[in-house]
Structure formats: structure tokens, C-alpha cells
VEXDRENTOR-664667 format. One record per residue (C-alpha): residue number from 0; residue in one letter; x, y, z. Coordinates in nm, 2 decimals. Example, Ala and Ser with C-alpha at 12.3 -4.5 7.8 and 13.67 -1.06 7.14 Angstrom:
BEGIN
<pt 0,'A',<1.23,-0.45,0.78>> <pt 1,'S',<1.37,-0.11,0.71>> 
END
This chain:
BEGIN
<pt 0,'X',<0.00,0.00,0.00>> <pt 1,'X',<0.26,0.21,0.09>> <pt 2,'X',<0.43,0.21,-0.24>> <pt 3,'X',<0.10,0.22,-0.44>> <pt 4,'X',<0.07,0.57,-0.25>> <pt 5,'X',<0.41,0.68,-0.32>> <pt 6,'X',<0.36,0.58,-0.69>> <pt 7,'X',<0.01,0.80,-0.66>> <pt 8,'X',<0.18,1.08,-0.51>> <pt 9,'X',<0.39,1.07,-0.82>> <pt 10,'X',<0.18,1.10,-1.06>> <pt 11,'X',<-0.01,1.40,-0.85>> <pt 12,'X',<0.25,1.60,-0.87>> <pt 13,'X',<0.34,1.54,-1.22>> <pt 14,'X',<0.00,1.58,-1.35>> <pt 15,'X',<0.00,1.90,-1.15>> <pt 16,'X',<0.32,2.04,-1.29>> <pt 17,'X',<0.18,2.01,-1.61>> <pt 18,'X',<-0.09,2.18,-1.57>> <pt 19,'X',<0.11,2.47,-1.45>> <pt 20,'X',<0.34,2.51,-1.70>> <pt 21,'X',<0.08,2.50,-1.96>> <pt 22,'X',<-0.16,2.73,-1.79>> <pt 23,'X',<0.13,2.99,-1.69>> <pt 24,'X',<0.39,3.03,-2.00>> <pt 25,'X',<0.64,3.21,-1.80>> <pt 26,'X',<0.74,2.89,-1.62>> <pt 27,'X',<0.86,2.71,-1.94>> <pt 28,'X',<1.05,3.01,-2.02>> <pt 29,'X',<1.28,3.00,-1.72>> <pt 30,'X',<1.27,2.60,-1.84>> <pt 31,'X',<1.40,2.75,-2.20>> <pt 32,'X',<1.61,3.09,-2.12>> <pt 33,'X',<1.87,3.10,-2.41>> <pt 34,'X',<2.19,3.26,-2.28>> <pt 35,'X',<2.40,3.47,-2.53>> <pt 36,'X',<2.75,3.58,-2.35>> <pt 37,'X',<2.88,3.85,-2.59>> <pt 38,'X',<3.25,3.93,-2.51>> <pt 39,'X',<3.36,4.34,-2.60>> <pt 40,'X',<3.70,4.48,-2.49>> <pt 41,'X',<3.53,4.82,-2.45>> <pt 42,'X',<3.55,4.92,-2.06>> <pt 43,'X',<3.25,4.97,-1.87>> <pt 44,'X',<3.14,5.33,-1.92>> <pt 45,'X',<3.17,5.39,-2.25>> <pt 46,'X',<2.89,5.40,-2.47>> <pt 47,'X',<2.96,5.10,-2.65>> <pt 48,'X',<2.92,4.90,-2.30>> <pt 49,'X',<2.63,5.13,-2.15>> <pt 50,'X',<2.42,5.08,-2.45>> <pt 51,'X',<2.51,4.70,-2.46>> <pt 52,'X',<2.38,4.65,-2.13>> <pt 53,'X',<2.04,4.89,-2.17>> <pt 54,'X',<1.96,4.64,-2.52>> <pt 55,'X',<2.04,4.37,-2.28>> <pt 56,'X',<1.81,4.46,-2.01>> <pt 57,'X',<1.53,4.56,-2.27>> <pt 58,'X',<1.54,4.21,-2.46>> <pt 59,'X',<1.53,4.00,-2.10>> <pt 60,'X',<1.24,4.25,-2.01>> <pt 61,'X',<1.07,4.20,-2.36>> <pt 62,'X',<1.12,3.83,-2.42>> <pt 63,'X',<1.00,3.76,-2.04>> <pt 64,'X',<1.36,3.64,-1.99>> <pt 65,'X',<1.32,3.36,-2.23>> <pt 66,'X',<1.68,3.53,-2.41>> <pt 67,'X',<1.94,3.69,-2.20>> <pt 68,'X',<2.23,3.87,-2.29>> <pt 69,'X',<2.49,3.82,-2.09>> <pt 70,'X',<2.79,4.08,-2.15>> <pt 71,'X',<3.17,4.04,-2.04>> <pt 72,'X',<3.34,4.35,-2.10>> <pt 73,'X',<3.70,4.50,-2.10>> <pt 74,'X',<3.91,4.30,-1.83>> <pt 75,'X',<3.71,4.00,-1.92>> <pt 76,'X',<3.87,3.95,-2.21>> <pt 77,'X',<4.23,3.95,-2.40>> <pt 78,'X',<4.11,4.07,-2.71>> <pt 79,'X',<3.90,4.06,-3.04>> <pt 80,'X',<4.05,3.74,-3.18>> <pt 81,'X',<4.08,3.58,-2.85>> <pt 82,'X',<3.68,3.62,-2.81>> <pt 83,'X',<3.62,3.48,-3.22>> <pt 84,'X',<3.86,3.19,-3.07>> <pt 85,'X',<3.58,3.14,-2.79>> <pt 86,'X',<3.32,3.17,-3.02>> <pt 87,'X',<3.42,2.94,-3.26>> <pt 88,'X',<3.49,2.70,-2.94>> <pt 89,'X',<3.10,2.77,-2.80>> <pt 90,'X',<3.25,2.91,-2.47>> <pt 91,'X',<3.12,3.26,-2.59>> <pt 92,'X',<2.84,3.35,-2.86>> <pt 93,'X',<2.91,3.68,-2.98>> <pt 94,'X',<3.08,3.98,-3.00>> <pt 95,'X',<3.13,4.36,-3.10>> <pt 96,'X',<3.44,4.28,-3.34>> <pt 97,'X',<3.63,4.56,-3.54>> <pt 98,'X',<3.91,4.62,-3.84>> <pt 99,'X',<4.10,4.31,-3.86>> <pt 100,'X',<3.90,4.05,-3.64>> <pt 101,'X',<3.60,4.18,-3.87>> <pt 102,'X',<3.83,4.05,-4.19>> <pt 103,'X',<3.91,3.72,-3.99>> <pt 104,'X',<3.51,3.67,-4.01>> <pt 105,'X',<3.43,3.86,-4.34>> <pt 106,'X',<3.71,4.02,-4.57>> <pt 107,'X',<3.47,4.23,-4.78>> <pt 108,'X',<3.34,4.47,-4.46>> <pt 109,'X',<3.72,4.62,-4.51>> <pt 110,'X',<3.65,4.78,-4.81>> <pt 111,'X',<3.50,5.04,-4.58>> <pt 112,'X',<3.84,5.12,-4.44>> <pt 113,'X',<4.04,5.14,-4.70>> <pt 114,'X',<4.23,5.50,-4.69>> <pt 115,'X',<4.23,5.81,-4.84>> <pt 116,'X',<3.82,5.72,-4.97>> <pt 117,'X',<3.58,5.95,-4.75>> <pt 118,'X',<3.91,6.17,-4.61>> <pt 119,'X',<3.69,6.41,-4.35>> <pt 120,'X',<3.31,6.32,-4.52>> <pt 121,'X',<3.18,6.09,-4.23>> <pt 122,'X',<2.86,6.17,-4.30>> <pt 123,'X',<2.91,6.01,-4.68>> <pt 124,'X',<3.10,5.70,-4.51>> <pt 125,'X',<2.79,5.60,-4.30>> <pt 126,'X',<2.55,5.66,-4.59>> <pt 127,'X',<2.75,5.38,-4.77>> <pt 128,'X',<2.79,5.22,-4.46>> <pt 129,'X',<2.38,5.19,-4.46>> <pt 130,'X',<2.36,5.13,-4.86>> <pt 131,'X',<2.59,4.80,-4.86>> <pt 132,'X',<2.50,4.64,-4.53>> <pt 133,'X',<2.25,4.42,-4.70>> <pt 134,'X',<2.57,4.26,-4.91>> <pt 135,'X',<2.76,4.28,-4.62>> <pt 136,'X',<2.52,4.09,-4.44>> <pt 137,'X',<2.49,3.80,-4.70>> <pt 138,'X',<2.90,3.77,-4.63>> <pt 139,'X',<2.85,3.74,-4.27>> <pt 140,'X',<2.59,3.51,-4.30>> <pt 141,'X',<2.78,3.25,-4.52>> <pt 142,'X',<3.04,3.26,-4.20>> <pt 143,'X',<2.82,3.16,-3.98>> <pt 144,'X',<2.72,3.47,-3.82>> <pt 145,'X',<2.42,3.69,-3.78>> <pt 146,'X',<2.50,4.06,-3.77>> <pt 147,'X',<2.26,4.27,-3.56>> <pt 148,'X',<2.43,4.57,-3.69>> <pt 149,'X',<2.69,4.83,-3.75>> <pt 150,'X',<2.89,5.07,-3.49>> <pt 151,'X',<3.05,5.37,-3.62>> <pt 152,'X',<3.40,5.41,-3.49>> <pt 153,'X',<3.46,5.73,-3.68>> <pt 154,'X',<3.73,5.87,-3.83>> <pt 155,'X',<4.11,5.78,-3.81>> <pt 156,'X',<4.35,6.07,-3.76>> <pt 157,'X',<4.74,5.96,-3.76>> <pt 158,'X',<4.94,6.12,-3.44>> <pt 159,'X',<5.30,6.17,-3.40>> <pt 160,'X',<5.64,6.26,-3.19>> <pt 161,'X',<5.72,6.43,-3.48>> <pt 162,'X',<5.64,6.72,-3.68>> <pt 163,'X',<5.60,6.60,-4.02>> <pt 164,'X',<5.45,6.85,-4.28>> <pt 165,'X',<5.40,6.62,-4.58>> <pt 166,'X',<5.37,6.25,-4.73>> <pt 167,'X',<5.73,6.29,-4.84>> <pt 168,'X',<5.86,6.34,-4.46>> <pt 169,'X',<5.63,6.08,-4.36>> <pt 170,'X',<5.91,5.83,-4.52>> <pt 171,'X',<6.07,5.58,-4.26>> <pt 172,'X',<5.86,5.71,-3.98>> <pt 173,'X',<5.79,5.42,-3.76>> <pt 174,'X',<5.44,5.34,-3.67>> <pt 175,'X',<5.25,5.10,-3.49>> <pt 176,'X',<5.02,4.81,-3.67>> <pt 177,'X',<4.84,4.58,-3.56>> <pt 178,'X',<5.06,4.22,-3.65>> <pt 179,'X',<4.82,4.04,-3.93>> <pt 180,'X',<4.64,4.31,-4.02>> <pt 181,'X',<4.63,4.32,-4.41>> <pt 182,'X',<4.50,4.63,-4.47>> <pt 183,'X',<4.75,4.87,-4.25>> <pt 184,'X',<5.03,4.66,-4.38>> <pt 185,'X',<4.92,4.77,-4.70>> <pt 186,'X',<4.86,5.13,-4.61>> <pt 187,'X',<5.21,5.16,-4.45>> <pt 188,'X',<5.36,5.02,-4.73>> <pt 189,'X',<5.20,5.26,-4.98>> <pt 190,'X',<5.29,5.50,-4.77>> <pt 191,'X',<5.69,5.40,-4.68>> <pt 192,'X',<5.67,5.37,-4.37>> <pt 193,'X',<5.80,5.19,-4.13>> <pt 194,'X',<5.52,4.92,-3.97>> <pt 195,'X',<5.64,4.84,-3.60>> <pt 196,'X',<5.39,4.55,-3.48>> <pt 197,'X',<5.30,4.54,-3.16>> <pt 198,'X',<5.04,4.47,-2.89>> <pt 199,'X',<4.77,4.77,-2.83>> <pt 200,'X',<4.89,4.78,-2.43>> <pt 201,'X',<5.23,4.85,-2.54>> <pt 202,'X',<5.15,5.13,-2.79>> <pt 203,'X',<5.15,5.39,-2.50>> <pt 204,'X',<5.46,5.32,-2.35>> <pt 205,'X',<5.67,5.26,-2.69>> <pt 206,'X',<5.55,5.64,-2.82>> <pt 207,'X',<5.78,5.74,-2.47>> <pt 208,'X',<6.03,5.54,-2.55>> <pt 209,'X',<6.06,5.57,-2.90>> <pt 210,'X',<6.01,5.28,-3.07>> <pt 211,'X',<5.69,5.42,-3.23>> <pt 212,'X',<5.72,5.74,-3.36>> <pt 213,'X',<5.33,5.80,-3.52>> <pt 214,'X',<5.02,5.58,-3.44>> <pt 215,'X',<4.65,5.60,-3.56>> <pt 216,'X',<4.26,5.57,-3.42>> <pt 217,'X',<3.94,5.77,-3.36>> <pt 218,'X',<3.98,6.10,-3.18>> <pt 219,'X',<3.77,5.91,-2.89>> <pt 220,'X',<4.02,5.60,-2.91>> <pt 221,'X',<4.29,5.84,-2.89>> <pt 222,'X',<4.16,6.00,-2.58>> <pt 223,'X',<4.09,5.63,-2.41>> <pt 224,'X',<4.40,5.49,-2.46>> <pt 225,'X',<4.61,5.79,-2.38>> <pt 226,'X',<4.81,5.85,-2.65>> <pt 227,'X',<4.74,6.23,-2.63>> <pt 228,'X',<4.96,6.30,-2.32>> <pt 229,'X',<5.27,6.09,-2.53>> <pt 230,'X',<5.27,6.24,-2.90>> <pt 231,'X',<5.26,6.62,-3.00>> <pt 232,'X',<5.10,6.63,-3.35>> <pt 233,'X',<4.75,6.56,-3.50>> <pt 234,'X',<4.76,6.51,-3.92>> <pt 235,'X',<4.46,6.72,-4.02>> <pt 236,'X',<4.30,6.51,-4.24>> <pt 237,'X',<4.14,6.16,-4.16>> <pt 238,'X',<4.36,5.87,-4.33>> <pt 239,'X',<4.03,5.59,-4.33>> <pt 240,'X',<3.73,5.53,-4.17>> <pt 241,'X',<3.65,5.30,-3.95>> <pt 242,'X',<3.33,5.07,-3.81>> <pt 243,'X',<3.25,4.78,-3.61>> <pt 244,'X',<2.98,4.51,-3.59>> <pt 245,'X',<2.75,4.32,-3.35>> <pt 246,'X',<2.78,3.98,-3.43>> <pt 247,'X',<2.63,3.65,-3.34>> <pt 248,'X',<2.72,3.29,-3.42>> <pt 249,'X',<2.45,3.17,-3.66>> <pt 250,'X',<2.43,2.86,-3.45>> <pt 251,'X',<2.29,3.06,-3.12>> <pt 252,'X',<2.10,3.28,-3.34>> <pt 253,'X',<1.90,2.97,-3.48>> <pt 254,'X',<1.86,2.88,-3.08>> <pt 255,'X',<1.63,3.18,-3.00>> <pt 256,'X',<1.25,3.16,-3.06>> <pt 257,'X',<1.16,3.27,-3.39>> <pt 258,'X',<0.87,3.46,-3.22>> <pt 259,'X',<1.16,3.74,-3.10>> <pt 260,'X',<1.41,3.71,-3.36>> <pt 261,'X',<1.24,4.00,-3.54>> <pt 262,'X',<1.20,4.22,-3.17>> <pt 263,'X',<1.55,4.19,-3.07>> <pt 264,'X',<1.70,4.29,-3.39>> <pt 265,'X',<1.45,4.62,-3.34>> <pt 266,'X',<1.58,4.67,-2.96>> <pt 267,'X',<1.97,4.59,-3.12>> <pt 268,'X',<1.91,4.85,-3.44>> <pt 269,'X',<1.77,5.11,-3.18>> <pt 270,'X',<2.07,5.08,-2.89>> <pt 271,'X',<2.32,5.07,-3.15>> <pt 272,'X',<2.13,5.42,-3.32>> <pt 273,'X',<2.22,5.56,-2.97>> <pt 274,'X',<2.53,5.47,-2.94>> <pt 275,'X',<2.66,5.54,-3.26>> <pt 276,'X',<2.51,5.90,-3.19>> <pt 277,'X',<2.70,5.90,-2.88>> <pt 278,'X',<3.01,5.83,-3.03>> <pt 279,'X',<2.98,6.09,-3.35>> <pt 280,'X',<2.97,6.36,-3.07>> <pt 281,'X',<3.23,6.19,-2.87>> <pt 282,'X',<3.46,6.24,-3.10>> <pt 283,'X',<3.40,6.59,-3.20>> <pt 284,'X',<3.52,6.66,-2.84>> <pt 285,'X',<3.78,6.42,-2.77>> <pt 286,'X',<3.94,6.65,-3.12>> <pt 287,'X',<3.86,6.96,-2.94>> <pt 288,'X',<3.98,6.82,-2.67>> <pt 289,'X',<4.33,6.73,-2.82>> <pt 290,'X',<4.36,7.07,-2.97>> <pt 291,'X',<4.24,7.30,-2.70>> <pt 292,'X',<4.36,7.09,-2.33>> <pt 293,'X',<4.58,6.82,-2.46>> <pt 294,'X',<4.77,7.09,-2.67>> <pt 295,'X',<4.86,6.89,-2.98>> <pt 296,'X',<4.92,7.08,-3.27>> <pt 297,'X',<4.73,7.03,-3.59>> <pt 298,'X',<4.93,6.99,-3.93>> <pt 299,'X',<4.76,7.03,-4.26>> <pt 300,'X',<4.91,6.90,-4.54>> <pt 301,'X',<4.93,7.09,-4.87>> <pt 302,'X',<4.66,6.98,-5.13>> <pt 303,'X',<4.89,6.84,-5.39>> <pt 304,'X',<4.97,6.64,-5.12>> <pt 305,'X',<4.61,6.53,-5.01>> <pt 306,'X',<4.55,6.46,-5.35>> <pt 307,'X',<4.83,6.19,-5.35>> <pt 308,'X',<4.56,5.97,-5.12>> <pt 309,'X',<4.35,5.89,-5.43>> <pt 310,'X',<4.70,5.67,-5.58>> <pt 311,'X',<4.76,5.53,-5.27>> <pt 312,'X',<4.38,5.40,-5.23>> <pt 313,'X',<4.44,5.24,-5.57>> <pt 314,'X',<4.75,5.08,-5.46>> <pt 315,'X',<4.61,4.97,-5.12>> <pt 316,'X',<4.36,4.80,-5.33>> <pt 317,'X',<4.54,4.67,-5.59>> <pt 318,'X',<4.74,4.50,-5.31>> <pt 319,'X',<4.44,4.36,-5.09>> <pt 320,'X',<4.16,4.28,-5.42>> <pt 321,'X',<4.15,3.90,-5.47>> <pt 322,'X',<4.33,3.81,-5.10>> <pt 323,'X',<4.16,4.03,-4.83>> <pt 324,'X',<3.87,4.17,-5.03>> <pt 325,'X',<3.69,4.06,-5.36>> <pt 326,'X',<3.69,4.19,-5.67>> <pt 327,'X',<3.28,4.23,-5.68>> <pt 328,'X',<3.26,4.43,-5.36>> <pt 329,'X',<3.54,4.66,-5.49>> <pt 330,'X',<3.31,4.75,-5.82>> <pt 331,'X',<2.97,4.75,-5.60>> <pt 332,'X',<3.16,4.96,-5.33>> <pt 333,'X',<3.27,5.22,-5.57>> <pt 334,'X',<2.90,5.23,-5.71>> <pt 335,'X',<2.76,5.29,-5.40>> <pt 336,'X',<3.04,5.58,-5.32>> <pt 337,'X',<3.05,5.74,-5.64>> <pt 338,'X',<3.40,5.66,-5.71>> <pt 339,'X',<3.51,5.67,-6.05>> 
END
């Protein structure tokens, strides 16, 4: 008797735990909850972090915590590659990814950063930003990743030790790159200078020491990382452009319930909108910044000079078509641009 009432009880309490789930939906979702970890190396603070965290919060809160965002930021990880690594190992899920780690996944996004194209016309860069992302989208998704959209890093300005007033005394000058990165291996050797790989952290302390004598990034990266209070000059014209991306592995994507795929790409479109807004005006006053409290002094260079961008594009391109970037996106690229 006593195990027939046991084996009774049983059933009791099954039958009444399916009643309940079926009758109140959000207990199956905390049964369900798919957990995205999405690694970025931007500290907490910035606005790439803050508005993370605010899209992360609104799609818990919209989805009734059936998908939750979970993000790591700056000390959590090494850097880009080392979150695609984790990715691509299903320890992480997704990341904000930049310049080269962007190539790593999707060559053709690059074409965007290749110099001497928008020079100080941001406004025209994000407009073909918006144009291609359809194309660039199809190139993600072929790799295995769903892209919920792009971040505007800005423009690149090059800084320096050194005055230099022109390309030509730009020869020899030795400046940091990233090690593997295709494109600014190309651009430097365009350009003829001197590429000094080396490890972002150490950037700062080799511009004091002397074994870099120039670096590049956004006015805003510039600011972050310190660089201002170790070089002296500003080149007054942007050398590229530069942009980031909000990527997922296709295989989590395909995880989360149709029923909010289409909702969280609208919270993801609308946080990244703000931040991107956030970081156009960031960068107007990390450049006033440099000018008016950092006292860096800005060099223009002549026009002939300027003009000598438009044959090193060519060659940077010449260089990368076929091995970084292809061919097609090169010809739809300058369509969309209005390059001739």
C-alpha cells in the first residue's frame, strides 16, 4: 500500500506540474532561457558598454527572460581574436568585433576602411555604410554569423612625436600596426613607412620610449587609450574610416525563438542608433579636446599632397583585391560611393 501511495503521489505531482506550466507560460520560459555571453574589450562606461547593457536589459524584459544577454566587458577578455577563438569553441556567442577581427570573419566589410576614400566626409562614409549592409550581411551570413548591426568608430586621424608637414617626410617614420592586419600593412607600405607590430597595451609606453614614432585611431580611441599626453602632433585630415559590428554565431541565433528574432533585432538596431550618436559627438570633443587641453598641434598638409591619397587607395587595393577583399565588392563599393 505504501508504495502504491508513493507511486500515486507521483503521478499528482506530475500531472500538476503540467498543468502549470501549460496554464502559466512564464514557467517554461525560465525552463527555456537561451543565454548569449557576448564578449567586447570596451570598458565599462563607454557607450559601446552602456548601450550593450540597456539592449540587454530591454530584450530580458521583452522576451519575459526567455533570451538573455549576458555581457563580459574589457578586463574579461584579452582581445577581439581571442573572443572569435571562444566563439568558434562555443564558450562565448558573440561579440562587438572591429578592423582586422572583422576580416578574420568577413574580408569584404574592409573595403569600408580602406584610406584616403571619405578623407573628412563621415557623413558620406555611414550613408555607404547603410547602402551595402545588405551585401555585407549576406557575407556574414555565409560565415556563420548573424549581424545585428553596424557601430560607427569614426574617423582615423594619424598622431605623432614628430612634426611631419607632408607624405614625403612621412618616409621611414615608424608606426604602430596591428601584427596580421592586411589592410595597415598595405597602407604603410603605400605609404613608406616603417610598420612596428606590436600589442595595443604597449602602444603607449613605446610612443615614450621611442620605438613608435606616429600611431592611428578615432579622436575618442585616442583619448581612451592615452596617447594624447605621449605624442605632440594631429595630421589634419582623416587617413580611413572605421566601423564595427555586432555579431552572433548563426548557431545561437537559430537557438532563439523565432517569435523574438524580429523584436531583438529592433531593440539591437535602436541601442546601436544611440550609441553610434553617442560616439559621433564623442569624437568631436575628444578632437577639441586634443587641440584646445591636450595641446597637440594640428598639421595640414598641402593639397597636392592630399590629392596623392586617391593613388595610394588604388595601390592599397590593388594590393588587398583578390586576397583580403573581392573583386565584386570593390566594383559594388565604388557604385555605391560614387567613385570613379
Amino acid at each position: 500500500m505504501k508504495t502504491f501511495n508513493q507511486i500515486l503521489l507521483f503521478f499528482v505531482i506530475f500531472s500538476l506540474q503540467t498543468i502549470l506550466t501549460q496554464t502559466h507560460p512564464q514557467l517554461q520560459a525560465q525552463a527555456a532561457t537561451v543565454d548569449v555571453k557576448i564578449g567586447i574589450i570596451a570598458p565599462d562606461g563607454t557607450s559601446w558598454s552602456d548601450t550593450l547593457k540597456s539592449m540587454a536589459k530591454e530584450i530580458k524584459s521583452t522576451t519575459n527572460g526567455e533570451v538573455n544577454f549576458r555581457i563580459y566587458g574589457g578586463a574579461s577578455q584579452v582581445d577581439e581574436l581571442q573572443i572569435l577563438r571562444k566563439i568558434r569553441s562555443n564558450q562565448m556567442h558573440g561579440g562587438v568585433f572591429t578592423g582586422k577581427t572583422l576580416g578574420e570573419i568577413n574580408g569584404d566589410v574592409r573595403i569600408m576602411e580602406v584610406p584616403f576614400t571619405f578623407y573628412d566626409d563621415r557623413k558620406k562614409a555611414f550613408a555607404t555604410m547603410e547602402k551595402l549592409t545588405p551585401v555585407f550581411n549576406d557575407g556574414f551570413a555565409k560565415n556563420k554569423f548573424k549581424n545585428l548591426g553596424f557601430y560607427e568608430i569614426g574617423l582615423v586621424y594619424l598622431v605623432s612625436t614628430r612634426k611631419f608637414e607632408n607624405f614625403e617626410t612621412l618616409k621611414g617614420v615608424k608606426i604602430w600596426v596591428w601584427e596580421g592586419d592586411k589592410l595597415s600593412e598595405a597602407l604603410i607600405s603605400s605609404m613608406s613607412l616603417t610598420a612596428t607590430p606590436l600589442a595595443l597595451q604597449d602602444v603607449l609606453t613605446s610612443l615614450s620610449t621611442g620605438i613608435l614614432q606616429a600611431t592611428y585611431a578615432s579622436p575618442m580611441a585616442i583619448i581612451a587609450m592615452q596617447w594624447q599626453t605621449k605624442v605632440k602632433y594631429l595630421i589634419d585630415f582623416p587617413v580611413t574610416y572605421s566601423i564595427g559590428a555586432f555579431l552572433i554565431s548563426e548557431d545561437t541565433w537559430k537557438k532563439i525563438p523565432d517569435k523574438y528574432k524580429k523584436v531583438i533585432e529592433e531593440i539591437a538596431q535602436k541601442h546601436i542608433k544611440t550609441a553610434n550618436e553617442l560616439i559621433v559627438k564623442e569624437n568631436l570633443e575628444a578632437l577639441e579636446s586634443m587641440k584646445k587641453t591636450s595641446g597637440l598641434t594640428f598639421i595640414k598638409f598641402p593639397q597636392s599632397d592630399i590629392d596623392k591619397g586617391k593613388k595610394i587607395r588604388l595601390d592599397v587595393i590593388a594590393k588587398l583585391q583578390d586576397k583580403l577583399f573581392s573583386k565584386k565588392i570593390v566594383e559594388i563599393f565604388n557604385k555605391e560611393a560614387g567613385i570613379k
